[in-house]
N, C-alpha and C positions, 0 to 999 in steps of 0.2 A: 504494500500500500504506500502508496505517496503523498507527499506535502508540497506548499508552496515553499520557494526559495525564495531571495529577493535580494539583491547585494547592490548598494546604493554606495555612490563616492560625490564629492562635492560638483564632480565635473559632466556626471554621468551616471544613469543605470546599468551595471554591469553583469546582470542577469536577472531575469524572470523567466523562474521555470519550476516543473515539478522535478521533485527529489523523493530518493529512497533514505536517501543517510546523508549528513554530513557532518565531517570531523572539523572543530572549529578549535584555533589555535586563542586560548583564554589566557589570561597574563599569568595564571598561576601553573598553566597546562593543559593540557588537550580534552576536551569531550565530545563525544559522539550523540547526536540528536536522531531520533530519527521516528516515525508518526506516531501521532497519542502523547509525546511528551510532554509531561505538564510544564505550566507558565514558568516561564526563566528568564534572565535580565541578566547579562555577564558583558565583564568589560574584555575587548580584546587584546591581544596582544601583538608583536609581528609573527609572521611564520606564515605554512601555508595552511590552507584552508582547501581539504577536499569536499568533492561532491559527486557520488555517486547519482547518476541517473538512470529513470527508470531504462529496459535492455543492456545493463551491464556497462555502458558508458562511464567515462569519468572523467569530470574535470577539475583542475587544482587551479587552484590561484595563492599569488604573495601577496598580503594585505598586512597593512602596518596600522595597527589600535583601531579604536574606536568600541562600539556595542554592539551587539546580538539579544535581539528579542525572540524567546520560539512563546505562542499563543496560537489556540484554538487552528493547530496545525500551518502555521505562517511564519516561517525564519525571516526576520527582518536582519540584513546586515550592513549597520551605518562606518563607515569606514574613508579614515585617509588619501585608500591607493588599494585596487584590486585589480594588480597584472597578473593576467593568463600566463601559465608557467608557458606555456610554448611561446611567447614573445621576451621568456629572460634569459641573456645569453650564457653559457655556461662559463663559467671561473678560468683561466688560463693559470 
């Protein structure tokens, strides 16, 4: 079963979609949301932020702070910066 996603940046909405899971990188550590979760309010931290969608799909992104609201099945994520890990170039 899926939920709404939602990942919001000052510049831009950087998805709206349904989701099975997503692991959200919280200032204190990682947690895993995913449908029926009751009401949450967490602050974020940097790192990345996966999102499984529904058929096995999956996409990651690097997001630096901000919130995460999950309510009545709807991940709100208000955030800094959320670059698609396929546009960050790897480390030399």
């Amino acid at each position: 079963m899926a939920f709404r996603c939602v990942i919001v940046t000052p510049e831009q909405q950087a998805m709206d979609e349904s989701v099975t899971q997503a692991i959200v990188p919280a200032w204190d550590g990682q947690i895993g949301i995913l449908t029926g979760r009751a009401p949450l309010l967490l602050k974020l931290g940097t790192g990345p932020l996966r999102i499984d969608l529904p058929g096995g799909q999956r996409r990651t992104f690097k997001i630096d702070g901000g919130i995460a609201q999950m309510k009545d099945n709807r991940l709100t994520i208000l955030t800094q910066d959320a670059t698609p890990a396929e546009g960050i170039a790897p480390a030399k």
